[in-house]
PyMOL commands that place a pseudoatom at each C-alpha (Angstrom):
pseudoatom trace, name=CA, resn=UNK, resi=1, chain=A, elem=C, hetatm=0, pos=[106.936, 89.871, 99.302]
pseudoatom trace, name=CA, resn=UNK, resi=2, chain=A, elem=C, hetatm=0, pos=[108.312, 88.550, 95.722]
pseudoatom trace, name=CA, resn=UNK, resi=3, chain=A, elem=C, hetatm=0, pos=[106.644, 86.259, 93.373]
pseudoatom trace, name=CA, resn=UNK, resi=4, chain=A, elem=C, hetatm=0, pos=[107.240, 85.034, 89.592]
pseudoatom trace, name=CA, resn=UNK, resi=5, chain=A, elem=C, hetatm=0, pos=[105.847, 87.628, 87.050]
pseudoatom trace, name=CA, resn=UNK, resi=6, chain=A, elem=C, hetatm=0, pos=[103.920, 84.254, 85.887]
pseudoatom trace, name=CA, resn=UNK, resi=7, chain=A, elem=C, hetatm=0, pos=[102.830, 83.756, 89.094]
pseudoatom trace, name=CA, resn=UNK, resi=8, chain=A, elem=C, hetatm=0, pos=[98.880, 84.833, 88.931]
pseudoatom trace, name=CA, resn=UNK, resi=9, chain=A, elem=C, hetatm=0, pos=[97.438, 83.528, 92.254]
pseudoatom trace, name=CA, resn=UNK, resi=10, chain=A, elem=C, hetatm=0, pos=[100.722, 84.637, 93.999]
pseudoatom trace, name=CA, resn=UNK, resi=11, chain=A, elem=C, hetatm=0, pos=[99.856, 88.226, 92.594]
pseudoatom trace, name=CA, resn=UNK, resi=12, chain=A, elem=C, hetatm=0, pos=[96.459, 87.833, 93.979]
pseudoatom trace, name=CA, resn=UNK, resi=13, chain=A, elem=C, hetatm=0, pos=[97.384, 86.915, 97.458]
pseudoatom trace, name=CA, resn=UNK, resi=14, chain=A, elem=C, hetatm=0, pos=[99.511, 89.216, 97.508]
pseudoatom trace, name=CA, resn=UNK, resi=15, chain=A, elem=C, hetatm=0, pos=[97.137, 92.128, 96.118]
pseudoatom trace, name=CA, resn=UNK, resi=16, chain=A, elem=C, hetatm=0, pos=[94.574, 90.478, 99.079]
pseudoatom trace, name=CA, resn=UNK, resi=17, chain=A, elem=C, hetatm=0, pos=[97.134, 90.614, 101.389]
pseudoatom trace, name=CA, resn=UNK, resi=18, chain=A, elem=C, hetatm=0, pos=[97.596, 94.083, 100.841]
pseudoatom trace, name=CA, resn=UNK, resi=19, chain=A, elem=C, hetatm=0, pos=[94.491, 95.208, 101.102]
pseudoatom trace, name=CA, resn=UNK, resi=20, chain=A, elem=C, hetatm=0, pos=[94.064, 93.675, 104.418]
pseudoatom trace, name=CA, resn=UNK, resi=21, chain=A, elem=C, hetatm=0, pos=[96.644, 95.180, 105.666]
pseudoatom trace, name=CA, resn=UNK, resi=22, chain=A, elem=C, hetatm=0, pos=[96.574, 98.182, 108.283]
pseudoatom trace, name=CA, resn=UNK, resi=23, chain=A, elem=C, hetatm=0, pos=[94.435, 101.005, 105.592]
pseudoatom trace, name=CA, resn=UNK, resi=24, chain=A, elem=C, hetatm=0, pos=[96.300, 104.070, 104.266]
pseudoatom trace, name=CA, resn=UNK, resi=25, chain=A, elem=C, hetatm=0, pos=[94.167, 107.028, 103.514]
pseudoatom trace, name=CA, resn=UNK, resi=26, chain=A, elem=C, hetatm=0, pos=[95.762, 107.641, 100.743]
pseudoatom trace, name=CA, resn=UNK, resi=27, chain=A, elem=C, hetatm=0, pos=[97.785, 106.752, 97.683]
pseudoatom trace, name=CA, resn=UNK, resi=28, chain=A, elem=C, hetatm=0, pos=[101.274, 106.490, 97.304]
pseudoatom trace, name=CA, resn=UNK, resi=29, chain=A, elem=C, hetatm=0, pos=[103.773, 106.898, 94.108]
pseudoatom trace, name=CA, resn=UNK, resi=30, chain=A, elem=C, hetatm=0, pos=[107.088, 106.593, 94.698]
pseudoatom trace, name=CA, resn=UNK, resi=31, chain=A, elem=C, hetatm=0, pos=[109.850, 107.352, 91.971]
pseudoatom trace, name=CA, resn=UNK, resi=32, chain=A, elem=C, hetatm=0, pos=[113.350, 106.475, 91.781]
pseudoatom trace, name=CA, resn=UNK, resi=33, chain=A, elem=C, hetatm=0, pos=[115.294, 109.118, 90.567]
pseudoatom trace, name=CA, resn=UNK, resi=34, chain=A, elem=C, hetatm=0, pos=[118.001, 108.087, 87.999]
pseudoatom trace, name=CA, resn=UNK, resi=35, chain=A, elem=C, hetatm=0, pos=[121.795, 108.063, 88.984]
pseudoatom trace, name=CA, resn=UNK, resi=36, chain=A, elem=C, hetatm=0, pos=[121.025, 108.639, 92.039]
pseudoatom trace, name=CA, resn=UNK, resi=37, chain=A, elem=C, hetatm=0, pos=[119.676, 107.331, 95.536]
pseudoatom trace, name=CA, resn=UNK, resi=38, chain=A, elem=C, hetatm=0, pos=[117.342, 109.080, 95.810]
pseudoatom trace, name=CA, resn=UNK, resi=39, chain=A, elem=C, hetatm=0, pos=[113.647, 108.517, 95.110]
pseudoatom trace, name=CA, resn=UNK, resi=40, chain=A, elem=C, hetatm=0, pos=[110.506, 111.170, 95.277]
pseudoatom trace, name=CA, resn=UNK, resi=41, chain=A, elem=C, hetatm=0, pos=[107.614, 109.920, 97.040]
pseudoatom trace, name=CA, resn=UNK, resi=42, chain=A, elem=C, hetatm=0, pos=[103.971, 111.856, 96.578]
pseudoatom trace, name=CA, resn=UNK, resi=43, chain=A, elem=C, hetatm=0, pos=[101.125, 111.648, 98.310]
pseudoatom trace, name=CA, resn=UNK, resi=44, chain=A, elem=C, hetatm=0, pos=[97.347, 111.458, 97.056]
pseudoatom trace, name=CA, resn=UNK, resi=45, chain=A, elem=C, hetatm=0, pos=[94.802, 112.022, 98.980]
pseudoatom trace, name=CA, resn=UNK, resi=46, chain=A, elem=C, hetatm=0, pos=[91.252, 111.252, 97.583]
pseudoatom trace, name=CA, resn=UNK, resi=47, chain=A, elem=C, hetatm=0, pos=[87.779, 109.906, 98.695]
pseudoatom trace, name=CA, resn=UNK, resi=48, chain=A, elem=C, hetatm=0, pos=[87.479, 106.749, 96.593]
pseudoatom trace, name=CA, resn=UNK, resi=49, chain=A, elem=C, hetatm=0, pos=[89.439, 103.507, 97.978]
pseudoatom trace, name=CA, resn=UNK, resi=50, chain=A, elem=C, hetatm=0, pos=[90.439, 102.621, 94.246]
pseudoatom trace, name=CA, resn=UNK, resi=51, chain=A, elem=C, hetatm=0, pos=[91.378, 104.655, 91.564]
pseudoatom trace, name=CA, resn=UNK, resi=52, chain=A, elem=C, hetatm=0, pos=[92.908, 103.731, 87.521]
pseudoatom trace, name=CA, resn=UNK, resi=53, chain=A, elem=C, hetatm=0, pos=[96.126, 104.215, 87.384]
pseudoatom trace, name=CA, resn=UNK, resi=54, chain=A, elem=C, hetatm=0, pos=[96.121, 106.454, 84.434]
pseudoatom trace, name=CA, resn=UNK, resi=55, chain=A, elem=C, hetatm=0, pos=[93.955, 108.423, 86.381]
pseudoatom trace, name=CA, resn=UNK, resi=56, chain=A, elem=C, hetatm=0, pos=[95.789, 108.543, 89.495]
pseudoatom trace, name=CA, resn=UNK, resi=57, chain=A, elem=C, hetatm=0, pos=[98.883, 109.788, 87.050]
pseudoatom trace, name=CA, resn=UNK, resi=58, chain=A, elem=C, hetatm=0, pos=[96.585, 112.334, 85.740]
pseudoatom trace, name=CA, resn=UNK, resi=59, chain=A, elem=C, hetatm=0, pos=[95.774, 113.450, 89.255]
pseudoatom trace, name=CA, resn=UNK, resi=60, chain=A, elem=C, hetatm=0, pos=[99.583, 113.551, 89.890]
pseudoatom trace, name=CA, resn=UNK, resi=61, chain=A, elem=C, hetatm=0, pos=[100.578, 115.118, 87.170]
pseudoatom trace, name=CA, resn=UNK, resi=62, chain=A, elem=C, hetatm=0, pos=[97.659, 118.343, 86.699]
pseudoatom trace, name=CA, resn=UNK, resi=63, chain=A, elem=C, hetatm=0, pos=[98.904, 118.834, 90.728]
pseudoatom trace, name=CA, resn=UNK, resi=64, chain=A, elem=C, hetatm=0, pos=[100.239, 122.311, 91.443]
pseudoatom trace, name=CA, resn=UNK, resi=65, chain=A, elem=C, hetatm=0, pos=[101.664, 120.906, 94.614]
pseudoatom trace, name=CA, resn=UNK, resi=66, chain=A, elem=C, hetatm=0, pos=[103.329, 117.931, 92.467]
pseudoatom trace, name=CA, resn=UNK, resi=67, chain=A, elem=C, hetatm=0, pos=[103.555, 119.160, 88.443]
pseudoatom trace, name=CA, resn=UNK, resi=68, chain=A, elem=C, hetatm=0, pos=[106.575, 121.348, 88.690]
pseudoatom trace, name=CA, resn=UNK, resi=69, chain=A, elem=C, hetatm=0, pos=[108.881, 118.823, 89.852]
pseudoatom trace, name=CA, resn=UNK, resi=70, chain=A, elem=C, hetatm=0, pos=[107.072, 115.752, 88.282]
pseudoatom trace, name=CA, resn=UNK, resi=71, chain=A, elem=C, hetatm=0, pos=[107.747, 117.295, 84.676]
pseudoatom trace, name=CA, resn=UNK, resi=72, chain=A, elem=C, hetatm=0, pos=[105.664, 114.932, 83.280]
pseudoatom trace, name=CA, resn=UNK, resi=73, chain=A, elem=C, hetatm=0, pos=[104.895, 113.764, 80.018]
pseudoatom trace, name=CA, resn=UNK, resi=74, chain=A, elem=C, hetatm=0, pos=[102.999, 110.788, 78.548]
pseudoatom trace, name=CA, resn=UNK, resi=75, chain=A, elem=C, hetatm=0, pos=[102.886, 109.557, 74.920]
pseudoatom trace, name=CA, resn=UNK, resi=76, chain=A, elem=C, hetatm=0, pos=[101.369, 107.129, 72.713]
pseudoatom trace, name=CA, resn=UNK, resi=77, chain=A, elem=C, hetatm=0, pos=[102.919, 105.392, 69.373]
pseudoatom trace, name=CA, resn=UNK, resi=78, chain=A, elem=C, hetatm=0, pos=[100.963, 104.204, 67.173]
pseudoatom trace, name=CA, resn=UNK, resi=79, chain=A, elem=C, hetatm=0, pos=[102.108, 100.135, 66.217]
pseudoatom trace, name=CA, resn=UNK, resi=80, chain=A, elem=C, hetatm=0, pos=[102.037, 99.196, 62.296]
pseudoatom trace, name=CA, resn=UNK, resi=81, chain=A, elem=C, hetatm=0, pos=[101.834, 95.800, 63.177]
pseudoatom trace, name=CA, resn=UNK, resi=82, chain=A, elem=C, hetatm=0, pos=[99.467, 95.006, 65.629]
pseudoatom trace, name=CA, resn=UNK, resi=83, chain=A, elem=C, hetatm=0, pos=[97.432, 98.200, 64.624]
pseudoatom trace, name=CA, resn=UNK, resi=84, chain=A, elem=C, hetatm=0, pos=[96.768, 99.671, 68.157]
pseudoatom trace, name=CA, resn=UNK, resi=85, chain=A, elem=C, hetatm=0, pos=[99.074, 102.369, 70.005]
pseudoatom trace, name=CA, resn=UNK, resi=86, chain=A, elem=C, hetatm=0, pos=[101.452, 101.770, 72.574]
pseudoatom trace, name=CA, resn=UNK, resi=87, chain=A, elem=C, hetatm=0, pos=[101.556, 103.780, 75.225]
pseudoatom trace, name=CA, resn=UNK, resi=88, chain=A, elem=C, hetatm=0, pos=[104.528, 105.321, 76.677]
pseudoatom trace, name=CA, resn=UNK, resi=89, chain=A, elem=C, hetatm=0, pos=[105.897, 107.507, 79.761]
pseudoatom trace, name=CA, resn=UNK, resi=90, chain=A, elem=C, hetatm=0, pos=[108.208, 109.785, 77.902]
pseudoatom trace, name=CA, resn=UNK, resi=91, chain=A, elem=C, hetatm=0, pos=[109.256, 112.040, 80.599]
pseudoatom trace, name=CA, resn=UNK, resi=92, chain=A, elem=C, hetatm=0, pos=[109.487, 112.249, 84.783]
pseudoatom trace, name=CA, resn=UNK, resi=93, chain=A, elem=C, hetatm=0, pos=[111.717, 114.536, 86.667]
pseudoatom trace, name=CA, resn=UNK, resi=94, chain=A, elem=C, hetatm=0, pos=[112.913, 115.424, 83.670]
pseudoatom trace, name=CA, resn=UNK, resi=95, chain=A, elem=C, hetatm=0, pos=[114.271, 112.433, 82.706]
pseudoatom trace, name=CA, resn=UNK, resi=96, chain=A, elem=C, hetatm=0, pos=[113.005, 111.041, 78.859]
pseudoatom trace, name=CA, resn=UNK, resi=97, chain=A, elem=C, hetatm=0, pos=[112.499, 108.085, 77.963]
pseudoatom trace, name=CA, resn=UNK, resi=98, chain=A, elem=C, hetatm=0, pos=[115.182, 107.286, 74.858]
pseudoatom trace, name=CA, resn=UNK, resi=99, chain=A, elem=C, hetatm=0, pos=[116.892, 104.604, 73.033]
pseudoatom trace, name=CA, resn=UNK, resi=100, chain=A, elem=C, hetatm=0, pos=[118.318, 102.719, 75.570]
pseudoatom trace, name=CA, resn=UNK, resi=101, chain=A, elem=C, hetatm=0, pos=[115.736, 102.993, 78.880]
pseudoatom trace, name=CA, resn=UNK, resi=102, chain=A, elem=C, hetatm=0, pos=[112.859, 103.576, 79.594]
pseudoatom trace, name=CA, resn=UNK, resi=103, chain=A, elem=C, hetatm=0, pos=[110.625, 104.754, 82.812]
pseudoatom trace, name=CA, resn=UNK, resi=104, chain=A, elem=C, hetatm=0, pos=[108.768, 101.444, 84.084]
pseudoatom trace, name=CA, resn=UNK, resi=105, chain=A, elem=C, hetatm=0, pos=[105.998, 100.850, 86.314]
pseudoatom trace, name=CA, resn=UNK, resi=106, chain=A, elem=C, hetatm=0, pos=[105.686, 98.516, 89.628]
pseudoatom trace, name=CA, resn=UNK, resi=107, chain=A, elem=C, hetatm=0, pos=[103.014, 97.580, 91.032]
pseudoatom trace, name=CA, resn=UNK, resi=108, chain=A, elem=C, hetatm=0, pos=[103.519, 95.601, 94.542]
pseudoatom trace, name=CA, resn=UNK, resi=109, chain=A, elem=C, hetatm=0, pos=[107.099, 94.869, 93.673]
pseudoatom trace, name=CA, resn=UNK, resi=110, chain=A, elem=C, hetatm=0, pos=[105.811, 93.596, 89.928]
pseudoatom trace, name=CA, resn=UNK, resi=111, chain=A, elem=C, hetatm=0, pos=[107.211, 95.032, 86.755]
pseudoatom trace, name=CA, resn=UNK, resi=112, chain=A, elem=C, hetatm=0, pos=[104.261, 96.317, 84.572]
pseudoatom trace, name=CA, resn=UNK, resi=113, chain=A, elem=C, hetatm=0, pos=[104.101, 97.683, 81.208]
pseudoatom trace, name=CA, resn=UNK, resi=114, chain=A, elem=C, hetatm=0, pos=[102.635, 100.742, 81.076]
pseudoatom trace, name=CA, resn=UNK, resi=115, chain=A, elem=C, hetatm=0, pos=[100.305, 99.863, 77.867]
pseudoatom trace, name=CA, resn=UNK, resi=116, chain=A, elem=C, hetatm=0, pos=[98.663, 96.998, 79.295]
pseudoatom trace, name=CA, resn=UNK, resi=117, chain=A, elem=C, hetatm=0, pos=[97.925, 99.230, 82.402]
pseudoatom trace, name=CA, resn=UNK, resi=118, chain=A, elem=C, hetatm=0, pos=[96.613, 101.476, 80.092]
pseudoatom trace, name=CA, resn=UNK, resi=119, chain=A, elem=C, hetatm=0, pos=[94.590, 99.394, 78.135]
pseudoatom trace, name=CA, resn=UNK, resi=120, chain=A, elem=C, hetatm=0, pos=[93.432, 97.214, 81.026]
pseudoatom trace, name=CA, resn=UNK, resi=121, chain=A, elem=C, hetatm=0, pos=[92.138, 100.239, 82.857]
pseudoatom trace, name=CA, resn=UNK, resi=122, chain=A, elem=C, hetatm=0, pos=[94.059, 98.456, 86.202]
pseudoatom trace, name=CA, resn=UNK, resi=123, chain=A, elem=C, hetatm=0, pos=[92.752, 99.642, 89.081]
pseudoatom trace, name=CA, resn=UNK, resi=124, chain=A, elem=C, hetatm=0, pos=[94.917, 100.438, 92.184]
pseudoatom trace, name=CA, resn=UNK, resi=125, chain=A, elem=C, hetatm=0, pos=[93.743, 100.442, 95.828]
pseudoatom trace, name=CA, resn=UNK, resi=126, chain=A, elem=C, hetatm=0, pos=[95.289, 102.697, 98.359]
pseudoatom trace, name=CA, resn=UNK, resi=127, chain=A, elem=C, hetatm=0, pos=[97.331, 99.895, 100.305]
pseudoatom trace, name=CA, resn=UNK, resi=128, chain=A, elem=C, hetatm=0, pos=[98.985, 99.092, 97.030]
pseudoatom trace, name=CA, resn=UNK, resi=129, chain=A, elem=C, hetatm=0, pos=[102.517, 100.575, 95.820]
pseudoatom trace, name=CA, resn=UNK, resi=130, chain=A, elem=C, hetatm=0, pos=[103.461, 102.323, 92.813]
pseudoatom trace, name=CA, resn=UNK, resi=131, chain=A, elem=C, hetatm=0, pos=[106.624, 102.984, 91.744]
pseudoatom trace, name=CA, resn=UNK, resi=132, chain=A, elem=C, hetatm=0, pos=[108.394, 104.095, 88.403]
pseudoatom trace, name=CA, resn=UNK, resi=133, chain=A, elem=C, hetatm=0, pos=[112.130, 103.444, 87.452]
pseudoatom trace, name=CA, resn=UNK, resi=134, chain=A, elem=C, hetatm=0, pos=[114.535, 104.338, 84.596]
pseudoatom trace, name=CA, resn=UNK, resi=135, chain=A, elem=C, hetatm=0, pos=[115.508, 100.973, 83.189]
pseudoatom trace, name=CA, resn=UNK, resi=136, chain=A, elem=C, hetatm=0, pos=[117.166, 99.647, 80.344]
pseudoatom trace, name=CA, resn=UNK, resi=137, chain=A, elem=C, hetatm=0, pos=[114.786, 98.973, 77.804]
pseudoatom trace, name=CA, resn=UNK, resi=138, chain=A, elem=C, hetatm=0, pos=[114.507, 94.931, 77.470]
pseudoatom trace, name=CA, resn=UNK, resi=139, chain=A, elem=C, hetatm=0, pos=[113.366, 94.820, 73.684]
for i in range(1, 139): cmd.bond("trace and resi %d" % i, "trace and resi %d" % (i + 1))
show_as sticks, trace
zoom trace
């Protein structure tokens, strides 16, 4: 299902649809490898029915089943101008983040930046999907 980005009670059906959907046990994060077609999908298992994303990453990440291959790496830049830090994923799968793109976060089919999830604390439920992609960087 696809909405606007603008589109705030369409993101809350949808996140209510979800969620009444048939339960997973578990959560999902699925990442699209670059220049390729092939993505890398990992599963979570944990008691709670929601989790933060950072923390979910975290989880991820400090895996042994998942950290070899994840090769993950997160930073944060501090911003001059609005004096608070932006937070960055540098590196998955070995891929960095550079000049030109830049790994991005969806969440049900939206594009997210990864310092408002940060900052936001957003939570994520088990039916919902995560994925990260290498895009072009849009500023």
């Amino acid at each position: 299902m696809f909405y606007r980005s603008g589109d705030i009670e369409g993101k809350q059906n949808v996140k209510k649809q979800r969620r009444d959907d048939t339960k997973r046990g578990f959560f999902q994060i699925k990442i699209f490898i670059p220049n390729s077609e092939r993505s890398k999908e990992l599963i979570i298992e944990d008691v709670k029915e929601n989790l933060l994303v950072s923390e979910l990453m975290n989880m991820a990440c400090f895996n042994s089943k998942y950290m070899t291959e994840l090769d993950a790496n997160f930073i944060s830049i501090y911003n001059k101008d609005s004096d608070e830090f932006d937070y960055h994923i540098q590196r998955l799968c070995g891929f960095e983040m550079n000049e030109t793109h830049l790994w991005v976060p969806y969440i049900n089919c939206v594009r997210e930046d990864w310092t408002d999830i940060c900052q936001n604390n957003r939570i994520l439920f088990k039916n919902d999907d995560l994925e990260f992609r290498y895009e072009k960087d849009l500023n």
